[in-house]
N, C-alpha and C positions, 0 to 999 in steps of 0.2 A: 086375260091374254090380250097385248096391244091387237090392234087393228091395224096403226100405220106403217110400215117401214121408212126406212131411211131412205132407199131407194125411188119410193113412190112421191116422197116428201121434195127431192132434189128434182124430181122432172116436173112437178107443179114448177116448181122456182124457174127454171129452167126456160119453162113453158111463157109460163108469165101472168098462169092460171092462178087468179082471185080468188078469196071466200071468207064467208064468214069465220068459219068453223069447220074443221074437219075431226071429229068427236076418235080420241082411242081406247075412248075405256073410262069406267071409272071417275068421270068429270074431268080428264084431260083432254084438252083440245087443243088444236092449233089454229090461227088466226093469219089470217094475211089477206087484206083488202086494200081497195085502190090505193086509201092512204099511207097506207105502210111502208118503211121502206124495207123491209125483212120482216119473217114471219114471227110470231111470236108464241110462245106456250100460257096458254091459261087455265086455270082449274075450278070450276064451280061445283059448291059444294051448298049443303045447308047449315045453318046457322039458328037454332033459337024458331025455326021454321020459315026463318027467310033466308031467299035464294041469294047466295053471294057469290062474288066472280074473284081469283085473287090471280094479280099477275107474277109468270113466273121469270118470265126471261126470253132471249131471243133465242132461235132456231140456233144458229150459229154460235151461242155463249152453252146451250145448254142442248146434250145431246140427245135422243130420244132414247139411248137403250139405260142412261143415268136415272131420266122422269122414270124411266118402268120400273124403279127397285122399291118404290114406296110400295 
């Protein structure tokens, strides 16, 4: 079951509210720190027993109810 809404996601931005990581489940997170210029989706997963990160796309190309269908 996601964590974040769309909703919650647009008032970070909004806001102007950083982080590392906002984790929804499943090794999807979102991303949006100083250097960012939009948030983005990432998914860490394991691999062979190493921990890998794969990027997905931006908040704005890629919406959060589309991530949730895997």
């Amino acid at each position: 079951m996601p964590k974040l809404t769309d909703k919650e996601i647009r008032a970070w931005i909004k806001s102007g509210e950083r982080f590392e990581g906002k984790a929804d489940g499943n090794g999807l997170y979102l991303r949006f720190r100083e250097i960012d210029r939009i948030p983005s989706w990432r998914f860490r997963y394991k691999l062979a027993g190493k921990s890998r990160t794969m990027n997905l796309g931006t908040y704005a190309d890629l919406s959060l109810a589309n991530l949730n269908i895997w």
